[in-house]
C-alpha positions in Angstrom: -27.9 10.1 -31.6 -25.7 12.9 -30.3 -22.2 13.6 -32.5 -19.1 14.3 -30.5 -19.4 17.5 -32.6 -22.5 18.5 -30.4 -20.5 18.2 -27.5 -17.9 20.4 -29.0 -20.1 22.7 -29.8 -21.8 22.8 -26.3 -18.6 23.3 -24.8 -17.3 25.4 -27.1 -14.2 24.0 -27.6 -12.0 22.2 -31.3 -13.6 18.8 -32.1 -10.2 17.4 -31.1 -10.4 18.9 -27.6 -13.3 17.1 -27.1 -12.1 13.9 -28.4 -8.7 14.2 -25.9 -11.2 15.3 -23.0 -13.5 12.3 -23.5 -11.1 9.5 -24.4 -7.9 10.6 -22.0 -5.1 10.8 -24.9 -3.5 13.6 -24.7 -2.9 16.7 -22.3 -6.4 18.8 -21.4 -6.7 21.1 -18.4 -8.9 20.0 -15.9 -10.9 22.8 -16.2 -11.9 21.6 -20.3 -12.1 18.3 -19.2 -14.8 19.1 -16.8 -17.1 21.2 -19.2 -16.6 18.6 -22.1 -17.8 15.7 -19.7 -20.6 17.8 -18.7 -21.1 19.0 -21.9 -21.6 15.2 -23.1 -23.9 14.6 -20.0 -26.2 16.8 -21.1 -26.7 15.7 -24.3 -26.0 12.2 -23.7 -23.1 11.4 -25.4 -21.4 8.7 -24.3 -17.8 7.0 -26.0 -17.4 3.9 -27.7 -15.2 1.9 -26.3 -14.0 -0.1 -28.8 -14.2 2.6 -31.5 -11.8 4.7 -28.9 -9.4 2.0 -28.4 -8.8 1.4 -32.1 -7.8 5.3 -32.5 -6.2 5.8 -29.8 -4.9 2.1 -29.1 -5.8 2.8 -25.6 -8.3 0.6 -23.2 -8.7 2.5 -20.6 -8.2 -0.3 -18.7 -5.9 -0.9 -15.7 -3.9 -4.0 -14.6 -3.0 -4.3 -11.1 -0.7 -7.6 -10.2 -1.3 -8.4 -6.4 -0.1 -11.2 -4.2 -3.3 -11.5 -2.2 -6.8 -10.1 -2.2 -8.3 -11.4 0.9 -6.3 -9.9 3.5 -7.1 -6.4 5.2 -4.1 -4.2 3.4 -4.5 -5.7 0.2 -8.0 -4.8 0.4 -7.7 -1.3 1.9 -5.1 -0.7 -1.2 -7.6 -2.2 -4.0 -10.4 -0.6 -2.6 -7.9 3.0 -3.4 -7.2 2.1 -7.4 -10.6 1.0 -8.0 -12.4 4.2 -6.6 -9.8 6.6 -8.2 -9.5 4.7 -11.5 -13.3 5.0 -11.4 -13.3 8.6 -11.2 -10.6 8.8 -14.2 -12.8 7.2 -16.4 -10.9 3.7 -16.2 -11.6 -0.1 -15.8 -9.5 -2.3 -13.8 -8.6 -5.7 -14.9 -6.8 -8.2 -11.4 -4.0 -10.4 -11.7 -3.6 -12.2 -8.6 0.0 -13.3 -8.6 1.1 -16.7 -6.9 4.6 -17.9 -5.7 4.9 -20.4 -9.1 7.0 -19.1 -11.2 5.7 -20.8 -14.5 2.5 -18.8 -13.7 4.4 -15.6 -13.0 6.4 -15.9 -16.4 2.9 -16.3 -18.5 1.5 -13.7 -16.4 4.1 -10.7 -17.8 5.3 -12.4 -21.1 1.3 -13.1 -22.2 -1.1 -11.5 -20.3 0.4 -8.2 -19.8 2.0 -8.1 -23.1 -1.4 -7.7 -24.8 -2.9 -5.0 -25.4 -5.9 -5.1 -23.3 -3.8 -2.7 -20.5 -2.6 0.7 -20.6 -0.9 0.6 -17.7 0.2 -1.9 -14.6 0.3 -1.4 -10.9 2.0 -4.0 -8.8 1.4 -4.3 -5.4 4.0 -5.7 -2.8 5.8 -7.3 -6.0 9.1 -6.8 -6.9 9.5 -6.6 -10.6 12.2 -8.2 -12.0 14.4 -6.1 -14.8 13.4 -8.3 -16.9 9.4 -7.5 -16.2 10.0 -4.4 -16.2 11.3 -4.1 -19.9 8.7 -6.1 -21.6 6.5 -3.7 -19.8 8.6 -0.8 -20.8 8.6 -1.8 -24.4 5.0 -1.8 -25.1 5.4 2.0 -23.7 3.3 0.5 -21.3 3.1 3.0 -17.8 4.4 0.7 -14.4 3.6 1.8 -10.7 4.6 -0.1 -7.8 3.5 0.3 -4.5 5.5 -1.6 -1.1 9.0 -0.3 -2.3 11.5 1.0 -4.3 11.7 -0.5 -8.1 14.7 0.8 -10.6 13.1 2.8 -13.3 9.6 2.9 -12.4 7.3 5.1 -10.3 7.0 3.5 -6.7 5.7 4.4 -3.6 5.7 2.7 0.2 6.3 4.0 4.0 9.7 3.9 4.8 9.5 0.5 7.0 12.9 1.2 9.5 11.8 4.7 10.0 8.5 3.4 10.9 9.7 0.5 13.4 12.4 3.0 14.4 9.3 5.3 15.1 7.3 2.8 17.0 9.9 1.8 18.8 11.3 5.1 20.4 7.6 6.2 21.5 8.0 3.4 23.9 11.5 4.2 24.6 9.9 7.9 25.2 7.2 6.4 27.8 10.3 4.9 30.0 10.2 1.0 28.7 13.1 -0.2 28.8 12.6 -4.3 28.6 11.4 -4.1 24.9 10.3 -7.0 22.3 9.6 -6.8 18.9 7.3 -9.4 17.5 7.8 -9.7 14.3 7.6 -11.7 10.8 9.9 -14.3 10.1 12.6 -14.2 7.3 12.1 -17.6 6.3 8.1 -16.3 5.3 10.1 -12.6 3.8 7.6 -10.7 1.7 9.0 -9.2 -1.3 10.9 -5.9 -0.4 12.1 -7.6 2.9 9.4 -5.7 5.0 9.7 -7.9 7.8 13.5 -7.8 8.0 13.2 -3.3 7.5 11.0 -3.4 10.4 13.3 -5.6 13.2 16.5 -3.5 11.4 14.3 -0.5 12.5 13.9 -2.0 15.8 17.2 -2.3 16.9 18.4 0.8 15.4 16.2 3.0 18.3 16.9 0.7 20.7 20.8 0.8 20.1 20.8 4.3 19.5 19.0 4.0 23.0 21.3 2.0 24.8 18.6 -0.7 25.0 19.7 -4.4 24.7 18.6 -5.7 21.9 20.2 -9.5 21.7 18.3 -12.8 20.2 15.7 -12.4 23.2 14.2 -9.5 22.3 12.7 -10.9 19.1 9.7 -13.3 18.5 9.4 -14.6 15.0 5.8 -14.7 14.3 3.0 -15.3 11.7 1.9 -11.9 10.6 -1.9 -12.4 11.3 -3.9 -12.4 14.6 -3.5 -16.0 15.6 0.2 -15.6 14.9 0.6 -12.6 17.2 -1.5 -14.4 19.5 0.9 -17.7 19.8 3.7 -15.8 19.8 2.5 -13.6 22.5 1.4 -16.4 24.7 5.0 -17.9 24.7 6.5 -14.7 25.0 4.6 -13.3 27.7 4.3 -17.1 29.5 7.4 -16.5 32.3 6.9 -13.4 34.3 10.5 -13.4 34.8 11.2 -12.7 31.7 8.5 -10.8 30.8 8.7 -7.2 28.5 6.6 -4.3 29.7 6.3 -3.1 26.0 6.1 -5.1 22.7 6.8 -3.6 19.2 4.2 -5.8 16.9 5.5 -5.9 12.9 2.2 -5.4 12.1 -1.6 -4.5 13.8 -2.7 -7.9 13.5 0.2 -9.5 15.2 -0.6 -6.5 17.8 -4.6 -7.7 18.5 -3.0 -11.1 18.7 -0.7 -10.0 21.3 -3.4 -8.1 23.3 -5.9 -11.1 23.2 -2.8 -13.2 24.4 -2.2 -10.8 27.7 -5.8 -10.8 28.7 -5.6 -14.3 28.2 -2.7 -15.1 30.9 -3.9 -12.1 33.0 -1.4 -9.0 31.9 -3.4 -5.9 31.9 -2.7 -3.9 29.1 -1.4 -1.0 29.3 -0.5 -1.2 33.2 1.6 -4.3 33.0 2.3 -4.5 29.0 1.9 -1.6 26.4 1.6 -2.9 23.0 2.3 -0.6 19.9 1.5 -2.0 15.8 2.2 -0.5 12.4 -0.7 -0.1 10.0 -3.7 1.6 11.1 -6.3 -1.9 10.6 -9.5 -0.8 10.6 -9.9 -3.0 13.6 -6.9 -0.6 15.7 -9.7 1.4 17.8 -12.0 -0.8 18.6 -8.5 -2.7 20.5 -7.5 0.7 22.0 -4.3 0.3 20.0 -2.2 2.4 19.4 -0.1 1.9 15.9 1.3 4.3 13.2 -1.1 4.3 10.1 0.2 3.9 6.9 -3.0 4.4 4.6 -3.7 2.0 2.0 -6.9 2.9 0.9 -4.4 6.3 -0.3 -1.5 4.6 -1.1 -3.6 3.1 -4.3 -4.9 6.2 -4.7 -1.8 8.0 -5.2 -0.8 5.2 -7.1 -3.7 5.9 -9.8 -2.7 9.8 -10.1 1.1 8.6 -10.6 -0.1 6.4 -13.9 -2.4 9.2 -14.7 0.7 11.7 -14.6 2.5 9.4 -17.6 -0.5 8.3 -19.1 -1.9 11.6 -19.5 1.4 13.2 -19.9 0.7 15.9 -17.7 3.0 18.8 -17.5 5.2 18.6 -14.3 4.7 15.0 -13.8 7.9 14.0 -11.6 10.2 11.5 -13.4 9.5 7.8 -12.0 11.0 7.5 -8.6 10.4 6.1 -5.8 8.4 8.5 -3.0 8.1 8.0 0.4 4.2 7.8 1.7 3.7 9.5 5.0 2.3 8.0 8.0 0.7 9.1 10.8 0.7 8.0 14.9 -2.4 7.5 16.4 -1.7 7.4 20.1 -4.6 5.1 21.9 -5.1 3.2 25.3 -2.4 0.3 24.5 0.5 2.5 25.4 1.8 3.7 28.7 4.2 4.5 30.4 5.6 1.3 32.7 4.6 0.7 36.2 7.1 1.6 39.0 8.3 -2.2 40.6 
């Protein structure tokens, strides 16, 4: 059976390099870290687990807290930590998180507390200060990805930029009679995206001149059947009709395109319809909708844990950074049509 002084040897590099390259404790530079692993391949060396984690008191393991895992930008974001922890050498352990409380409170005062993670990434939760110091005082490394968190690394589009974004490519096409569909308050997702999103509404269309009273919002169910009831009252009097809708998310925007081909409104010609999200269902509707990237958001999350786990030099200190998004201009948009 191969030593780890073989692969030390091979690689011609200190015992203890090869033990920090192989195990992740400790600062190596990429460069080492690649000729150690290659050096073990050859040979076939392959760590113990177990034996690493009593040294080291590491896992390598991963705990990601989620609300959700069977909806698309959950998924998209999973699918982003899974594939990068992969390629760091790491296993991921899910915690999906539900509304009770009692469950919440075992969650971070038991399950987390042991030591069976090296580090936590919560998605769309806001930690409490509370969470994040029994976290913080196992030394234990916390991401969180959807918004802002005090003390921690976090990352998320900026959501009134984004609706603000949205918005005033419309505004730049010549709509004027504008409505934002949109989740409700009462159903708020942690970090208040649904109320940053109509705040970024009504920003470009004041900043516009554009009226921007109770009637040009919609409350909706952020899904496609909730766009698509929402649309269907909306769009039901011509009277009142918008020629563009701002949808709070790409799935309330399918809805509302389903809707308009339902009661006979051509889209774009009679109604252009924008989303935020980039769904991997987005071109197959035409849509057009700024992508926010979720399958990279959990990537980026991964490196950010990395950065503290690994103490890399340069990390930046935990703060909260701003993912950039991206508009992808399709066939739901146009300019309106001349009455």
């Amino acid at each position: 059976m191969s030593a780890l002084s073989d692969v030390a040897r091979l690689a011609q590099v200190s015992k203890a390099t090869a033990s920090r390259a192989l195990s992740g404790n400790g600062y190596v530079s990429e460069l080492t870290r690649n000729r150690v692993v290659s050096a073990a391949a050859t040979i076939g060396y392959v760590v113990s687990s177990n034996a690493s984690s009593l040294v080291t008191g590491r896992t390598r393991n991963v705990g990601v807290v989620i609300p959700h895992i069977n909806r698309w930008y959950f998924g998209e974001v999973l699918e982003g930590i899974e594939s990068a922890l992969i390629a760091a050498g790491y296993d991921l352990t899910l915690y999906r998180l539900s509304e009770d409380e009692t469950e919440r409170r075992r969650l971070f005062e038991y399950f987390l507390m042991r030591k069976r993670v090296d580090a936590v990434i919560a998605v769309s939760i806001e930690l409490t200060p509370h969470e994040v110091r029994l976290l913080r005082s196992l030394d234990k490394p916390i991401v969180g990805i959807g918004g802002p968190g005090d003390g921690i690394a976090a990352l998320s589009i900026d959501d009134v930029a984004a609706a603000a974004l949205v918005t005033n490519h419309l505004i730049s096409l010549g709509h004027t009679r504008i409505m934002h569909i949109g989740g409700s308050r009462q159903k708020e997702m942690d970090f208040r995206v649904h109320t940053q999103r109509q705040a970024g509404f009504r920003k470009a269309m004041e900043a516009a001149g554009l009226p921007c009273g109770t009637d040009a919002f919609r409350a909706a169910d952020v899904s496609m059947q909730g766009g698509f009831a929402a649309a269907l009252a909306a769009l039901a009097d011509p009277r009142s009709r918008p020629t563009a809708i701002v949808a709070g998310s790409d799935e309330v925007a399918i809805g509302t395109i389903v809707a308009a081909r339902q009661l006979g409104i051509q889209v774009p010609s009679q109604l252009s319809v924008i989303g935020i999200d980039g769904h991997e269902l987005s071109a197959m509707f035409g849509l057009t909708t700024l992508a926010q990237h979720p399958n990279a958001q959990g990537k980026m999350a991964v490196d950010l844990v990395m950065d503290e786990l690994l103490q890399r030099p340069g990390a930046p200190a935990p703060t909260w950074h701003a993912y950039p998004v991206s508009l992808e201009v399709r066939d739901s948009t146009t300019a309106p049509s001349v009455e």
